[in-house]
N, C-alpha and C positions, 0 to 999 in steps of 0.2 A: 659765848657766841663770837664767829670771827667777825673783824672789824666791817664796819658798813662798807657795801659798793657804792664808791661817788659817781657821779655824771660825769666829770673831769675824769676817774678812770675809764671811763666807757671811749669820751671823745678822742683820748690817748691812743686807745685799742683802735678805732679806727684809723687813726693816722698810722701805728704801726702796721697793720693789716694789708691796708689798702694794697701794695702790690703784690698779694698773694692772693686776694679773692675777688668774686666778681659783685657786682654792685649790684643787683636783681632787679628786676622789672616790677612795679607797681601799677596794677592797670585795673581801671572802671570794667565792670563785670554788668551789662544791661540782662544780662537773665539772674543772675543772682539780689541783684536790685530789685527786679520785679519779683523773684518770688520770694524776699524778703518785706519787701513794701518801702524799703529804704535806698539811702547810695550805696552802692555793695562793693569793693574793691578786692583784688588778690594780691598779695605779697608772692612772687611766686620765687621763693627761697628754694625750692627743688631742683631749679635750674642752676645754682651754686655747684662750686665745682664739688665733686664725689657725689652729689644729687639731694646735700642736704644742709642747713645752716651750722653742720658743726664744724666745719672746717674754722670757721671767724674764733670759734673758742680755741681751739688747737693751736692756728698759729697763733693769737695772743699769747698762750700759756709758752710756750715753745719760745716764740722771739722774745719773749720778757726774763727769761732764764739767762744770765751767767754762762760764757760758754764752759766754765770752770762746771757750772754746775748741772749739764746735760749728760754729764759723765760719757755711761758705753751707751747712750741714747735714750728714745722711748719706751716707754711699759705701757700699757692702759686698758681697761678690761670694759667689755664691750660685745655685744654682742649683734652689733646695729650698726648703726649710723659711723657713731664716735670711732667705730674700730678703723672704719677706713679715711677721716677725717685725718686721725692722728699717722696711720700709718702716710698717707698723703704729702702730710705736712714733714714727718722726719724725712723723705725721697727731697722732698725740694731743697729743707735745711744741712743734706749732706749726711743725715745720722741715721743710726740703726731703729727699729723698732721690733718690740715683741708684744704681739694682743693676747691677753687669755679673754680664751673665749667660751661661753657654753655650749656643752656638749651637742646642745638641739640649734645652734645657728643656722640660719636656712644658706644652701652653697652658697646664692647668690652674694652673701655680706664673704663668706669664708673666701670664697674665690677672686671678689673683688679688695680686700684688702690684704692676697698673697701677691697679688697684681699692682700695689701699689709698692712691693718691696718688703713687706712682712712680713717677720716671724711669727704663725700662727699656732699656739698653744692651747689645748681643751681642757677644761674642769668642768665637772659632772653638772653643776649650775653656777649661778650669777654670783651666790654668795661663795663658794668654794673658788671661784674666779678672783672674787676680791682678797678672801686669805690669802694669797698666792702672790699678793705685791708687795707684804714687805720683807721678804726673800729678797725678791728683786732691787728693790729701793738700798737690802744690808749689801748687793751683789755692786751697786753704783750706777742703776737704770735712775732715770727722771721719771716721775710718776705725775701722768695727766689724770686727775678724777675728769669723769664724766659730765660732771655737773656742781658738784661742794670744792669750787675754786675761784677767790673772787677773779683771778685775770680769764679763765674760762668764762665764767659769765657776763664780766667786760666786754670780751669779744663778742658775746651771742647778742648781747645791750648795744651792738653796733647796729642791729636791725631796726630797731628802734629811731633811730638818729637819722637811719634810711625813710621811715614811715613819715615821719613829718617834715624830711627835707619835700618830700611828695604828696604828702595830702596832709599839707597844715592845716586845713579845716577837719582833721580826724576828729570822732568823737567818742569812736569805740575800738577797740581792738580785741581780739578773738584768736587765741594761742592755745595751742595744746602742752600738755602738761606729762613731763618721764618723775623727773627729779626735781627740775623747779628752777633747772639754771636757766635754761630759756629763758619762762614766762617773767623771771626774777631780774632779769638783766634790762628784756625791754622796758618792764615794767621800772624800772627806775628811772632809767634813760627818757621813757614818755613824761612819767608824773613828775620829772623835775622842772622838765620843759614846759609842759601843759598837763598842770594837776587835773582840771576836768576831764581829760580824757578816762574812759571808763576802758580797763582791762579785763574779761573772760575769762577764764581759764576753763580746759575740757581734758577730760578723761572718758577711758574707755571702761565699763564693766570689766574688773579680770585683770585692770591697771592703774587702779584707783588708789592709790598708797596715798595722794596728796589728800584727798576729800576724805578720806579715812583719819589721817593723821589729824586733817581741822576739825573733825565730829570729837576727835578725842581729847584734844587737845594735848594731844602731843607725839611723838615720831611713832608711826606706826607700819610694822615692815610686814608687809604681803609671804604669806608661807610658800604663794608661788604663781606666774602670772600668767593666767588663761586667757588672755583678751587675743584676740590676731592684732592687735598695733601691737608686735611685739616691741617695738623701736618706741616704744613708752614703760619699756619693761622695768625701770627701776622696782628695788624690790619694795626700797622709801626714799625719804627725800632726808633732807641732812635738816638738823635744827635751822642754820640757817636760810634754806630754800624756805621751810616751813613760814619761819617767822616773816621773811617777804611777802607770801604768798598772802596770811592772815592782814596788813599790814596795807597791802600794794592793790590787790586783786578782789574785784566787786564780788565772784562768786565764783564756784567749780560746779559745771553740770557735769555731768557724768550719764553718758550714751552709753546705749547697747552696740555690737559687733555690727547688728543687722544695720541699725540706723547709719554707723558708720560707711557701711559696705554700697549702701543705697546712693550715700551722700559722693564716694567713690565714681559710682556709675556715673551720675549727672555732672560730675566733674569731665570726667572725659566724655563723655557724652555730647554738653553743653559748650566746655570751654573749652574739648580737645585738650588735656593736662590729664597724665596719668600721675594721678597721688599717691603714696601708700596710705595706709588707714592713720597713720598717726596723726598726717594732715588732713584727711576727709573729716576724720573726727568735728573740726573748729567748723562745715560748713553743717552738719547734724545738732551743734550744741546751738548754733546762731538760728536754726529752725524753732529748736526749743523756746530761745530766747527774744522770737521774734517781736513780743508786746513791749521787749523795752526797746526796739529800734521806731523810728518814725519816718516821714519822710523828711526833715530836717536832718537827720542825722546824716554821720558821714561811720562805715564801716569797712573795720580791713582784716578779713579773713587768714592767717598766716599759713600758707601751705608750705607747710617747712619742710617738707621730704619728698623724694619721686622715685625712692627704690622697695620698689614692690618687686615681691621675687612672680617670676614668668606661672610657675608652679601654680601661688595663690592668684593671681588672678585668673587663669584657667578654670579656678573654682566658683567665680564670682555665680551668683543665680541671677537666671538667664530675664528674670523680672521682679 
């Protein structure tokens, strides 16, 4: 297993970070309180630049690199979020990048991370996408993983650092779950600071690789991901997310499409924030989990993404 993520790497990643991303808004939520029964709060990480917390892992990994060792630039294989993250981050640092991406990306990620300055490559899926980087890597690309890197997760553990500069009376936290680097990163950064803090973690039917790998106890990789939070689409998560996750995090609910799609609605609806599903997810699993909230508690929802393509939500049902 790779070496543990420290707290000290985390609070690093934010000093490096800092003037390339934005500091996101943490704000009390009176209807999500109410119809939770508790204090409700929003992390709203979607407002991050590219629309999603993965830039903080990108440039960590990126500004922690040797310029000896960025070589002819970025690689990184993504079909979401990460692709435009990483392409993002190599525009600013001066360097090249190439996404492979899967064949069924919806335009909106393909167009917006050819828009950021990358070269965008297709393989037929996510795993065919992954063979495909250590070509790259023999060819002298930097290869960002998605999520199985501790300085990746470092950076995404900056959120974290963020949650209790701003509600140091937290008591719960509620993260959605791809690969595990997220959930893995806050979650260290919290429980180092304040171990009672309780962490969530949620999945979608159809994206469930993490809740699957913990029933089995051990890495279990999805033949292929059907859920619409495709931006959870890992196929698994790596030994080490796993063993975080067992470790760090109270429990994995696991929601249906529908419950997430609902939870979408009320979001914009309610708080005016257009989610993608990855994020609406964390407000469907806090529904589930609403008999361990109280009114004592203090709760913070992560809506870590806001690029939902025009297309799917077009499709939402009309109630």
């Amino acid at each position: 297993m790779a070496e543990r993520l420290t707290l000290t790497e985390i609070q690093n990643a934010r000093q490096r970070i800092a003037p390339c991303v934005r500091r996101t808004l943490l704000t009390a939520s009176v209807a999500l309180s109410e119809r939770l029964r508790s204090n409700v709060y929003v992390k709203l990480e979607l407002f991050q630049k590219t629309g999603s917390f993965k830039v903080r892992g990108a440039f960590n990994k990126a500004l922690s690199l040797p310029p000896e060792d960025r070589g002819r630039g970025l690689v990184a294989v993504s079909g979401g979020n990460h692709a435009q993250a990483v392409a993002y981050a190599a525009r600013n640092l001066g360097l090249k990048s190439v996404i492979l991406m899967p064949a069924s990306t919806p335009r909106n990620y393909v167009d917006a991370t050819k828009g950021y300055g990358a070269e965008v490559k297709f393989a037929a899926d996510v795993c065919a996408a992954f063979a495909e980087v250590a070509e790259y890597e023999r060819q002298g690309w930097a290869y960002l993983h998605p999520f199985d890197d501790p300085m990746v997760m470092a950076g995404q553990g900056t959120i974290g650092l963020e949650i209790l500069d701003d509600v140091p009376q937290v008591t719960d936290i509620v993260i959605s779950i791809g690969g595990g680097g997220l959930i893995g990163g806050v979650a260290t950064a919290v429980r180092a600071l304040k171990p009672s803090v309780r962490v969530w973690g949620v999945e979608t039917e159809g994206a469930d690789c993490m809740s699957k790998s913990l029933a089995a106890g051990k890495v279990v990789t999805l033949p292929a991901i059907t859920s619409i939070a495709r931006t959870l689409g890992a196929p698994a998560p790596s030994e080490q997310t796993l063993a975080m996750t067992r470790e760090l995090v109270e429990s994995v609910t696991v929601v249906s499409d529908e419950e997430t799609l609902a939870a979408l609605r009320f979001l914009l609806e309610r708080l005016k924030v257009l989610t993608e599903p990855a994020a609406s997810c964390t407000l469907a699993a806090a529904d589930r989990l609403r008999d361990q909230f109280s009114k004592e508690r203090h709760v913070v929802l992560l809506l870590c993404g806001g690029n939902m393509p025009v297309e799917d939500l077009a499709r939402l049902p009309v109630s």
